[in-house]
Structure formats: structure tokens, C-alpha cells
LOTI-668961 format. One line per 8 residues: for each residue z, x, y of C-alpha. Coordinates in Angstrom, 3 decimals. Layout:
<sites>
Z/X/Y | ... .
</sites>
This chain:
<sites>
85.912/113.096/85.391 | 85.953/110.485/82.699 | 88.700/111.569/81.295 | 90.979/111.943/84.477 | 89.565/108.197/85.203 | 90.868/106.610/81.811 | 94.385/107.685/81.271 | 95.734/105.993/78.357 .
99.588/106.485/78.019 | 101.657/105.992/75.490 | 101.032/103.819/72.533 | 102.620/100.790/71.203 | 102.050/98.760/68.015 | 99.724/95.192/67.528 | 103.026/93.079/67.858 | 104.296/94.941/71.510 .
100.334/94.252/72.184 | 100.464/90.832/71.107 | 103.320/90.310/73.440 | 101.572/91.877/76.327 | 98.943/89.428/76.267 | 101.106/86.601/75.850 | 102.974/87.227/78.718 | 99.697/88.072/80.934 .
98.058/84.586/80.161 | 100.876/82.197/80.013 | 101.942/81.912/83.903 | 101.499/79.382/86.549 | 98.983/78.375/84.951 | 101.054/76.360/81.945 | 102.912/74.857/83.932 | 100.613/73.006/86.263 .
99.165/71.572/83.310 | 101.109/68.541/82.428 | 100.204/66.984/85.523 | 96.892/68.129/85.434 | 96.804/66.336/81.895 | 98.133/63.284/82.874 | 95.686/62.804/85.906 | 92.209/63.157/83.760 .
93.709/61.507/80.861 | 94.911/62.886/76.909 | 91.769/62.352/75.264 | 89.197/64.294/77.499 | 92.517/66.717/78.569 | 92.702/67.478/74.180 | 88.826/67.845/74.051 | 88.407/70.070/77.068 .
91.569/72.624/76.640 | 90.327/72.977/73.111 | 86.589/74.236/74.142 | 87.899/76.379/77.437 | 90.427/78.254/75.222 | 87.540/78.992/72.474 | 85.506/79.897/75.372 | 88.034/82.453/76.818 .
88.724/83.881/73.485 | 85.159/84.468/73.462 | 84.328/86.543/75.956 | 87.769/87.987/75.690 | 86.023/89.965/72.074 | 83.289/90.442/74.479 | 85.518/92.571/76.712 | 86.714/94.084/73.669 .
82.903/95.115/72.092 | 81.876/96.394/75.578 | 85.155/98.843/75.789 | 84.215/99.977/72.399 | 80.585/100.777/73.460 | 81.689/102.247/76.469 | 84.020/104.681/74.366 | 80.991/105.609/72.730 .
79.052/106.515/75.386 | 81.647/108.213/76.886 | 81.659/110.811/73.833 | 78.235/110.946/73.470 | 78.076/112.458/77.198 | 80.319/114.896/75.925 | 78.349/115.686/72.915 | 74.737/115.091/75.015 .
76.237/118.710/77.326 | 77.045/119.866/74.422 | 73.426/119.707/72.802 | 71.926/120.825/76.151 | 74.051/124.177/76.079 | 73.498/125.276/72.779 | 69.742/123.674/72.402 | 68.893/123.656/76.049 .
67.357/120.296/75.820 | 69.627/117.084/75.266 | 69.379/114.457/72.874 | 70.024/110.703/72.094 | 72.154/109.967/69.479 | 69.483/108.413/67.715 | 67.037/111.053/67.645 | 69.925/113.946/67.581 .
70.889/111.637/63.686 | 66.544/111.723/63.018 | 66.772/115.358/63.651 | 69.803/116.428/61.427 | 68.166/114.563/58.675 | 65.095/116.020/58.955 | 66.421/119.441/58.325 | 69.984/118.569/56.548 .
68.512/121.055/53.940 | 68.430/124.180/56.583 | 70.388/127.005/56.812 | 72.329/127.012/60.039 | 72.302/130.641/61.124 | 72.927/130.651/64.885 | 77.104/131.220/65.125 | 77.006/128.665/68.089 .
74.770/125.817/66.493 | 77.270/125.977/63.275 | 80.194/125.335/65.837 | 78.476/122.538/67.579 | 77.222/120.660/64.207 | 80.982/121.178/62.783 | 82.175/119.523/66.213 | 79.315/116.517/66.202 .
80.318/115.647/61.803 | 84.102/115.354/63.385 | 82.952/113.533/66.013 | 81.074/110.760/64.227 | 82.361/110.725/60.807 | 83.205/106.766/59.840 | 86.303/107.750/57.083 | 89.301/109.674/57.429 .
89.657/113.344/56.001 | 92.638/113.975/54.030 | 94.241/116.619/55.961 | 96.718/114.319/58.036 | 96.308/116.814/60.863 | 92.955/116.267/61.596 | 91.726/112.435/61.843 | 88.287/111.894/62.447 .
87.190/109.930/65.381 | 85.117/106.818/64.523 | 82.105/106.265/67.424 | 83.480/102.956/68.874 | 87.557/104.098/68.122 | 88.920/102.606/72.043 | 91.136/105.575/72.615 | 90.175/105.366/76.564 .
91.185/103.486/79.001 | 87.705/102.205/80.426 | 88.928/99.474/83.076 | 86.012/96.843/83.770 | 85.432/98.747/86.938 | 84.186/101.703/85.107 | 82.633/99.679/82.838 | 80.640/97.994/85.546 .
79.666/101.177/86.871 | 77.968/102.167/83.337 | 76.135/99.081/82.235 | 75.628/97.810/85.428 | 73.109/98.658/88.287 | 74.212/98.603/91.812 | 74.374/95.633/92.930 | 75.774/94.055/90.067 .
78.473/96.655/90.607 | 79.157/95.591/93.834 | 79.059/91.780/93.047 | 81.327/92.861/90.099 | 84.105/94.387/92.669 | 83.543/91.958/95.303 | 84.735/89.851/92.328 | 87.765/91.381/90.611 .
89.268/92.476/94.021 | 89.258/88.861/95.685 | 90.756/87.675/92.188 | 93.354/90.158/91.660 | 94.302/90.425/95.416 | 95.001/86.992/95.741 | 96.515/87.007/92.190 | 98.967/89.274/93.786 .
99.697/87.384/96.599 | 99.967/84.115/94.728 | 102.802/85.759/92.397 | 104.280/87.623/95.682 | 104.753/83.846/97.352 | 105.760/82.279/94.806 | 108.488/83.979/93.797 | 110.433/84.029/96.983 .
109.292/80.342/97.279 | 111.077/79.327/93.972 | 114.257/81.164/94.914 | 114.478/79.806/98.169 | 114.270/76.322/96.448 | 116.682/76.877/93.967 | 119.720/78.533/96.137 | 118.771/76.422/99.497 .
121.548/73.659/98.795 | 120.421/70.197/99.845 | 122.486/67.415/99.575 | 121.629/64.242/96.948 | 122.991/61.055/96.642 | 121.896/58.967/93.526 | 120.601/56.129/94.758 | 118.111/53.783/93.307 .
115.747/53.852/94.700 | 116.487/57.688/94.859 | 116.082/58.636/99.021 | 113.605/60.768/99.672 | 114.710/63.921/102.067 | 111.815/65.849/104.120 | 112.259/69.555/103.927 | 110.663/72.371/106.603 .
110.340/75.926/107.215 | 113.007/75.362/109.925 | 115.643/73.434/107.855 | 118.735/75.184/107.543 | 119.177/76.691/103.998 | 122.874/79.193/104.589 | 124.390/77.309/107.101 | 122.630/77.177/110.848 .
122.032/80.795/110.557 | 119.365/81.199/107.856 | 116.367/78.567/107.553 | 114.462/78.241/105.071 | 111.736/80.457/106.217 | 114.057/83.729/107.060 | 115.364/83.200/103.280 | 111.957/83.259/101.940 .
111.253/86.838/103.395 | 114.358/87.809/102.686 | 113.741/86.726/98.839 | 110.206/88.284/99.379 | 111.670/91.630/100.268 | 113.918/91.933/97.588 | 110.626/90.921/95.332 | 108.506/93.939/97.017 .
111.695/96.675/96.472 | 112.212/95.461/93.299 | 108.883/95.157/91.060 | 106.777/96.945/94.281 | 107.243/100.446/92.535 | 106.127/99.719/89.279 | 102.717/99.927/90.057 | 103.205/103.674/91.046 .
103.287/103.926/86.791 | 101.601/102.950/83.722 | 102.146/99.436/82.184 | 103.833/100.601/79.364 | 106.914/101.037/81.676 | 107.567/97.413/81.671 | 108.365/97.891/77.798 | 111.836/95.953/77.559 .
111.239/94.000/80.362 | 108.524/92.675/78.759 | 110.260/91.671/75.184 | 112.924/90.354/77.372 | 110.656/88.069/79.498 | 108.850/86.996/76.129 | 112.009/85.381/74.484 | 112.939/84.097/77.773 .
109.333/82.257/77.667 | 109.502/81.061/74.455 | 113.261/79.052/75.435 | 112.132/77.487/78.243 | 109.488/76.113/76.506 | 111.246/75.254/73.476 | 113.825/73.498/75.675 | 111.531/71.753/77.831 .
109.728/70.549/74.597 | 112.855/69.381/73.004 | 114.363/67.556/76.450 | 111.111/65.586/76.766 | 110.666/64.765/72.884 | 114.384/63.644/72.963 | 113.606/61.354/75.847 | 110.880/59.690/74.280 .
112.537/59.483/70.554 | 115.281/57.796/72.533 | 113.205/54.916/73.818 | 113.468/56.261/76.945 | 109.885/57.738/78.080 | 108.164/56.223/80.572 | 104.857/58.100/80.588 | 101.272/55.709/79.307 .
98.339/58.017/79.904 | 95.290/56.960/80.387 | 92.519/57.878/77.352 | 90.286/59.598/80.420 | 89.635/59.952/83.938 | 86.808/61.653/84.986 | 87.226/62.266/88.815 | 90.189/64.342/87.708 .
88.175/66.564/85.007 | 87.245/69.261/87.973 | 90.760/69.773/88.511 | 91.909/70.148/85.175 | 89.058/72.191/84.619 | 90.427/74.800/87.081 | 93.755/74.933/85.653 | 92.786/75.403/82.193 .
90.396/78.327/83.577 | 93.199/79.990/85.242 | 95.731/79.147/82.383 | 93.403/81.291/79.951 | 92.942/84.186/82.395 | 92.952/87.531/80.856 | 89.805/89.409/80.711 | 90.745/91.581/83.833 .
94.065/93.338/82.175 | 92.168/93.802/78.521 | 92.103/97.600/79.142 | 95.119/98.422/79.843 | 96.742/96.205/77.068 | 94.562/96.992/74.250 | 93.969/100.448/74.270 | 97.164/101.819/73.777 .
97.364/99.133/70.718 | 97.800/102.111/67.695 | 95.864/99.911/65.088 | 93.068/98.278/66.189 | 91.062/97.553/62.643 | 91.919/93.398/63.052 | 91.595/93.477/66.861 | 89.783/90.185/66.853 .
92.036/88.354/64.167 | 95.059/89.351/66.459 | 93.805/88.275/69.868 | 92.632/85.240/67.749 | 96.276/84.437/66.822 | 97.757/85.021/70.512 | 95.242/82.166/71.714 | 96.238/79.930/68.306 .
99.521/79.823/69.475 | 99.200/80.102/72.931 | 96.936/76.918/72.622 | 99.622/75.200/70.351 | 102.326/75.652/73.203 | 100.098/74.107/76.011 | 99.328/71.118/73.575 | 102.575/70.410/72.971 .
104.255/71.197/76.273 | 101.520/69.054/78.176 | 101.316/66.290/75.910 | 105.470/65.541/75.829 | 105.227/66.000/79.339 | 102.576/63.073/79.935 | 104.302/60.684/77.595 | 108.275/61.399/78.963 .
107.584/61.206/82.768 | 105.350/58.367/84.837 | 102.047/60.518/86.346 | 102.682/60.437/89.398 | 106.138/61.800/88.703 | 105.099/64.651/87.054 | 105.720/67.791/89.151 | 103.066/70.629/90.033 .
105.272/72.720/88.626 | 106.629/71.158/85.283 | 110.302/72.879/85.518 | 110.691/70.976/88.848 | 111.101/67.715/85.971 | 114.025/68.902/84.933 | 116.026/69.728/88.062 | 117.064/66.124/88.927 .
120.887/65.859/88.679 | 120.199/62.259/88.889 | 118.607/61.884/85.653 | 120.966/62.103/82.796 | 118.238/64.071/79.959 | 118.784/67.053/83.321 | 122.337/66.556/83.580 | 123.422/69.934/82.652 .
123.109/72.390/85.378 | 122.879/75.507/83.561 | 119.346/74.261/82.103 | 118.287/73.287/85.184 | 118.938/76.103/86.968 | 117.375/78.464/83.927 | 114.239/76.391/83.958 | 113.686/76.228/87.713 .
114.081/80.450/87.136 | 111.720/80.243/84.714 | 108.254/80.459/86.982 | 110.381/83.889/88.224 | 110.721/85.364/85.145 | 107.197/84.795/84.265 | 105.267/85.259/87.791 | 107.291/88.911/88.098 .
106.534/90.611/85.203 | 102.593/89.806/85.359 | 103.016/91.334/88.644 | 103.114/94.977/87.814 | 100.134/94.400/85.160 | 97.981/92.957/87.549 | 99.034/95.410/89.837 | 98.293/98.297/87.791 .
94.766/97.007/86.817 | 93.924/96.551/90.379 | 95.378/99.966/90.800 | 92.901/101.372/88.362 | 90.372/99.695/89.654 | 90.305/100.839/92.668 | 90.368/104.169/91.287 | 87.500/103.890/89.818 .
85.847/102.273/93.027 | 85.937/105.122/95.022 | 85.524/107.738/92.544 | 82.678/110.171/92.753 | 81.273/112.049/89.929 | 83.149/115.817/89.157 | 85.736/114.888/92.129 | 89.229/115.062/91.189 .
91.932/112.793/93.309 | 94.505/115.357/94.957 | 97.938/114.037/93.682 | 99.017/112.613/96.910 | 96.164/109.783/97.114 | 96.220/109.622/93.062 | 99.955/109.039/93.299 | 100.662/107.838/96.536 .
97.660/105.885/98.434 | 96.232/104.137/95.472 | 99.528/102.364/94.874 | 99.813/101.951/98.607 | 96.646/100.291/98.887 | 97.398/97.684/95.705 | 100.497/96.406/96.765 | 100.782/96.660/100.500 .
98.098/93.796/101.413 | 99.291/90.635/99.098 | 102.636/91.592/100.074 | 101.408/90.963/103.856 | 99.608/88.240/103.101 | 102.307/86.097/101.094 | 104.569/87.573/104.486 | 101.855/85.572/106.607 .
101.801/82.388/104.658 | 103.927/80.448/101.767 | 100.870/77.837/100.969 | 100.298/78.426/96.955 | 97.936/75.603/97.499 | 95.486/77.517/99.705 | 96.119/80.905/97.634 | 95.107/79.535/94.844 .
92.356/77.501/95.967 | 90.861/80.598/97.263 | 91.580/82.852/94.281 | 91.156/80.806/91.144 | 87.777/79.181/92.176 | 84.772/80.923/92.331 | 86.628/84.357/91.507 | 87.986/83.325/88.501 .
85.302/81.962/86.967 | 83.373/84.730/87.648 | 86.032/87.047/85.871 | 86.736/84.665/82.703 | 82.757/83.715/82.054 | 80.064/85.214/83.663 | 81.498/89.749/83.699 | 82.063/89.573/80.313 .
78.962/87.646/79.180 | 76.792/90.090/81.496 | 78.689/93.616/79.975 | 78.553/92.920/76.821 | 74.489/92.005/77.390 | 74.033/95.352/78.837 | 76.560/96.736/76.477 | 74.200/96.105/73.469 .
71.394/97.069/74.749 | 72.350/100.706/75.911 | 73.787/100.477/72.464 | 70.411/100.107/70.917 | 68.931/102.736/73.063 | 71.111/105.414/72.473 | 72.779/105.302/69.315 | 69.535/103.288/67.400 .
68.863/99.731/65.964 | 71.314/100.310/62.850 | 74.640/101.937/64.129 | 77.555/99.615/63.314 | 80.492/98.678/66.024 | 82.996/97.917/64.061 | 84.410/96.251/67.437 | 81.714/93.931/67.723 .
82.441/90.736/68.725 | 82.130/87.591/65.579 | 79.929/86.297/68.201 | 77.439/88.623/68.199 | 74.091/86.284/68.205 | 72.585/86.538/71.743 | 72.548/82.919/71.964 | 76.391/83.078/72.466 .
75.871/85.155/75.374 | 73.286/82.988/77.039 | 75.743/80.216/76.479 | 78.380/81.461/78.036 | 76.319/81.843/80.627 | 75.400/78.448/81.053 | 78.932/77.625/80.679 | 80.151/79.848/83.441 .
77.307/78.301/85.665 | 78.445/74.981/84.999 | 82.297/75.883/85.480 | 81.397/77.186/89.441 | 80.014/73.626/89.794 | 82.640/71.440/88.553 | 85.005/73.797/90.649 | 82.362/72.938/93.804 .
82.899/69.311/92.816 | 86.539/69.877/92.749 | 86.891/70.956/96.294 | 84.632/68.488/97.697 | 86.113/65.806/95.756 | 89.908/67.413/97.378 | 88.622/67.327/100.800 | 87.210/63.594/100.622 .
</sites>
């Protein structure tokens, strides 16, 4: 049943929302950006973060207009068995409203019929009555959790459905592998001692899986899983609940994020205030736009969590004015953190992960190793608690996969196998391999474009015109996206067509 299928939980305010989606977006992501920056140059790097975060914003109100339809339908089902028990013969919405106007002058004699017209005006009433007790339920109110599996199942037909999973599992499978690596692979790098001696130039010392890391005992691998096993235990049963379990974890995560990019900001801006940055970016580079293409795609990645993040939000009336602040800023941090990145540090010094910058105890602006040490953390904090998000969407997911209609999961695969099957395969996969390189490549590519651009232009398509069909021409979604003109949609599109190329280009261009 629907309803079984789109749990919501409990609910928490626009600002605990807000925060949710900050965290979700800014990952890995941000902080391969610098040095994406700095390879395709600051003028086509300011020009092209600027259109792919409007972009993602877009069809992130697309997500949004396509939950609120599928609310919608979702009660009108309810209402539509309804009408076929009292009237034996169901109705659209739009010729059940043609009806009741017709006749609005009638006298409703039939004890049943009075109870199901007193049901549908509380059902569909736009305003508030003023008993407290008793809210009335606006059409397109999100008060269910539809995840974009479910959502796929109504709009689409089959095999868009399938395409659609094929999709959003790859992504969020390897998402969870990614963050399941890469957290081990950061604390093995961190606590691993190795042994520097400022020099200039500074020597260069070759690491390997099979380089001691605690004395001849432990290498480097063995610490990895051992760091990877802690991860699993630790953030591993999470997904057996609902997201807002991660509460405090979250709003301690978010201030973390916001100092260690406030002191990475400051370190590189008092480097180059202090004659002392040595970073001249080129204007543009265009052999490097594929690449900084992908990041940017990944960096503003999160259409696939939307359901589980907004719908427990408690007022939703400026929905789009709030997601459009989280991107505002969001956007304002990359800007800022890439650009005093590419004008502190030479471009070819720049790390793939930024924090990495300011871990040399050789270099007096990263002389203090308390900073160090919290910024080389940072990618921790941030990779784990996305993990039990992702997690629970590909939980849900899943769910809704294998659901049949009028089946009921017993408790032991609701509770048990589901949460099983989400976390036991990246967790064996980032077992079999360390390479973040070859995770990602698979993951963010084709996947990720898909997710970002071309789902959420296609729902909210099919979205509108099931709206149309069942609820008439003139019913009013007060979720609907600003971008409602159909020649956004065919844009986007376009766009997401022309995003799978550049990331085609981008591998080819890799493996020449």
C-alpha cells in the first residue's frame, strides 16, 4: 500500500531542512574543485559553475512539483475507491468537480453520499478552517514520502522505470562505496606516520599498500580495513532508521563544515594578502572543461535524497525561495573556496583533495598542527554523515522496487533484509578496492547525469500531463516549479544530452 510505501517520520522545521540539504550537496565534490578550477581556467570555471548550479536548482523544483503531483494522485486514488463504493462508477477529479457543480443546488439525501461529499470538501479545500483541530488538506500539500522510485513507477511506463532504476541504483551504490573508501582511506593517511625532512627541493617519498603504517606489523592496507570496519559498525546501522535520526549529528557536522571552510578561506586569502601566493591562472582552457564539467555535476548532486529531506519540512509555502537560498550560498562558498585556492597555490600543486594543501608541515601558512589535522578530518566528517542519507534513500528505493500492489513486507525483510541489501554490497566493494579514481569514474559519469538532468526533466513532463488529465486544465499546484514553460523542460533536456557527451569526451580525452 501507498501508504505503508511512503513513511514520513517525524517533522522538522525549513532551517533543520535547509541544513539537510546543505550537508547532502556539499561533499567530495567541493573539494575537488579548486584544482579542477585551476586546470580549465577562472574565467570559463566562473561562467560554467554559475549555469550548472542554476541548472541543478532547476530541476531540483522539478523534483519538488512532481512530489507534489504525485501527492495528489495519491489522494485522489483514495477518493477515486471512494466514488466507486458509494456511486459504483469512479470518477476523475475533473469531471467528479463538473459534476458537483452541476448539481451544487441538490439535496443530498443518501446518508452515505453526504459522508463521502463531507470527506471530498475536506479533502480539497485550498484555506484553512478555523477549528485548529481540523486542518484542511490542500491537493498538492507533500505530506508523503514519494521517493523517485515510486514516482517513476506512476508517471513512468515500463521501461522508463527500469532505465530509471538501472540509473539511481548504479549511482547510489557506487555513491556508497565511494564514501565507504574514502573514509578509511583518509584515516589511514592521516594516522600512518611518515617521516619528512624539509628540504628544498622537498623529497618526494613513494607510498604502497604494503608500506608499513604501525610499525612492521600493520601496512597500510590492513589499517585501511581496519578503519573501514570501524566505518561499517559505526554509521552501518543507521540505515536500519529514518533520516531524521541523524538530527544532532547533522547540526554538528554543519558547523564543522562551515570552519573548515572559513579557515581554509582565510589561510589562503592571508597567503596571498601577504605577497606570498603563487597561483596565475590561466583565463581558460578548454581540454580541461569536460573535467570540470563532471565535478561541478557531482558537486550539485541532490535530486536523489529530495524526498526524504523535504517532506518532513513542516512549512513548505516558500519551498522554492528556500532551496533557492541553500544553492545562493552554497554557490558563494565554492566561488570563494575555489577561487583563493587557484590564486594561493601553483596548479599543479593544488591537491585533488583541497585539505591535502594544508597538511604540509613544511610550509609555514600550515604550520600549526591542530588545523592540519582538523582539515585533513574534514572529508570524514562530511563523507560520513551523507552516508546514512544516501543510504536510506537507496533503502527506500529498493522498497519500492520490489513492491507489489496490496502486498505488505513482513517485518523481518521490511526491517532486516532491505537494510541488509543497501549497505552490505558498497561495503564489499570499497573491501575489494581503495581506487576513488575508478569509483568515481564509474559512478559520477553517465549515472549522474542521468540523475541531476535528464529524471527530473522527464517526471516532471509526465507529471504535468497526468496533471492535466486528471485534475483538469485549471487546477493550481501551488508547488509548481517558477520554471514552468515547457521550453525549460526541453532544455534541460538538451542540456543533460550534452552533459553525457562532454563526460564521453572526458574519458576519452583521460585515456589518451
Amino acid at each position: 500500500m501507498a501508504g505503508d510505501m511512503t513513511e514520513t517520520g517525524s517533522l522538522y522545521s525549513p532551517f533543520m531542512g535547509l541544513i539537510y540539504i546543505f550537508n547532502l550537496i556539499v561533499g567530495t565534490g567541493a573539494l575537488t574543485m579548486p584544482k579542477a578550477f585551476g586546470a580549465a581556467g577562472w574565467l570559463i570555471s566562473l561562467v560554467l559553475i554559475i549555469l550548472l548550479g542554476f541548472f541543478s536548482y532547476m530541476t531540483t523544483t522539478f523534483v519538488v512539483e512532481t512530489m507534489s503531483v504525485a501527492n495528489a494522485r495519491l489522494r485522489w486514488k483514495t477518493r477515486e475507491k471512494q466514488n466507486e463504493r458509494v456511486h459504483g462508477t469512479p470518477y476523475s477529479y475533473y469531471e467528479r468537480m463538473k459534476k458537483d457543480d452541476a448539481h451544487s443546488e441538490d439535496v443530498i439525501e443518501d446518508e452515505e453520499e453526504n459522508q463521502a461529499e463531507e470527506e471530498r470538501k475536506a479533502l480539497l479545500a485550498p484555506n484553512p478552517i478555523n477549528d485548529p483541530k481540523r486542518r484542511r488538506v490542500d491537493l498538492y500539500d507533500i505530506t508523503e514520502r514519494v521517493e523517485m522510485g515510486q514516482m517513476a513507477s506512476m508517471f513512468f511506463n515500463k521501461v522508463g522505470w527500469y532505465l530509471f532504476y538501472l540509473c539511481i541504483v548504479i549511482y547510489l551504490y557506487g555513491d556508497l562505496a565511494i564514501y565507504a573508501a574514502a573514509v578509511p582511506k583518509s584515516l589511514r593517511d592521516i594516522t600512518c606516520p611518515v617521516n619528512i625532512t624539509c628540504t628544498k627541493p622537498p623529497k618526494q617519498i613513494n607510498l604502497t599498500n604494503s608500506s608499513p603504517c604501525w610499525g612492521t606489523a600493520v601496512n597500510r592496507q590492513n589499517a585501511y580495513r581496519v578503519y573501514l570496519a570501524g566505518f561499517s559498525l559505526l554509521l552501518g546501522p543507521f540505515v536500519f532508521f529514518n533520516v531524521q535520526k541523524t538530527k544532532y549529528l547533522q547540526l554538528l557536522t554543519s558547523l564543522m563544515r562551515w570552519i573548515a571552510f572559513t579557515i581554509m578561506i582565510i589561510l589562503a586569502m592571508t597567503r596571498i594578502t601577504h605577497g606570498k601566493g603563487e597561483g596565475h591562472p590561466v583565463m581558460e582552457h578548454i581540454t580541461s572543461v569536460p573535467n570540470l564539467f563532471g565535478v561541478c555535476v557531482y558537486s550539485f548532486m541532490c535530486q536523489h535524497s529530495l524526498p526524504s529531506l523535504v517532506t518532513p519540512i513542516k512549512n513548505k509555502r516558500h519551498l522554492s525561495l528556500l532551496v533557492f537560498f541553500d544553492f545562493f550560498v552554497i554557490l558563494l562558498f565554492y566561488l570563494v573556496l575555489s577561487f583563493t585556492g587557484i590564486f594561493c597555490f601553483k596548479n599543479k600543486d593544488i591537491k585533488d583533495i583541497y585539505t591535502l594543501n594544508f597538511m604540509d608541515k613544511c610550509d609555514p601558512i600550515t604550520s600549526a598542527k591542530e588545523i592540519g589535522y582538523f582539515l585533513g578530518l574534514f572529508p570524514v566528517f562530511t563523507l560520513s554523515t551523507n552516508f546514512p542519507i544516501i543510504a536510506i534513500t537507496l533503502r527506500n528505493n529498493l522498497k519500492t522496487l520490489f513492491h507489489r500492489e496490496g502486498y505488505t513486507y513482513p517485518w523481518v525483510i521490511d526491517r532486516i533484509f532491505f537494510p541488509l541489501l543497501t549497505i552490505l554490497p558498497p561495503i564489499a566493494v570499497a573491501f575489494g578496492t581503495d581506487d576513488l579514481e575508478f569509483l568515481v569514474g564509474v559512478t559520477g559519469s553517465y549515472a549522474g547525469a542521468g540523475i541531476q538532468y535528464l529524471v527530473p526533466a522527464f517526471l516532471v513532463y509526465s507529471a504535468r500531463k497526468e496533471q492535466r488529465i486528471l485534475f483538469g486544465p485549471g487546477s493550481i499546484n501551488k508547488h509548481t516549479s517558477p520554471f514552468r514553460h515547457s521550453f525549460w523542460v526541453y532544455f534541460v533536456l538538451l542540456w543533460g544530452t550534452l552533459a553525457i557527451i562532454f563526460v564521453t569526451v572526458n574519458h576519452i580525452l583521460t585515456k589518451s
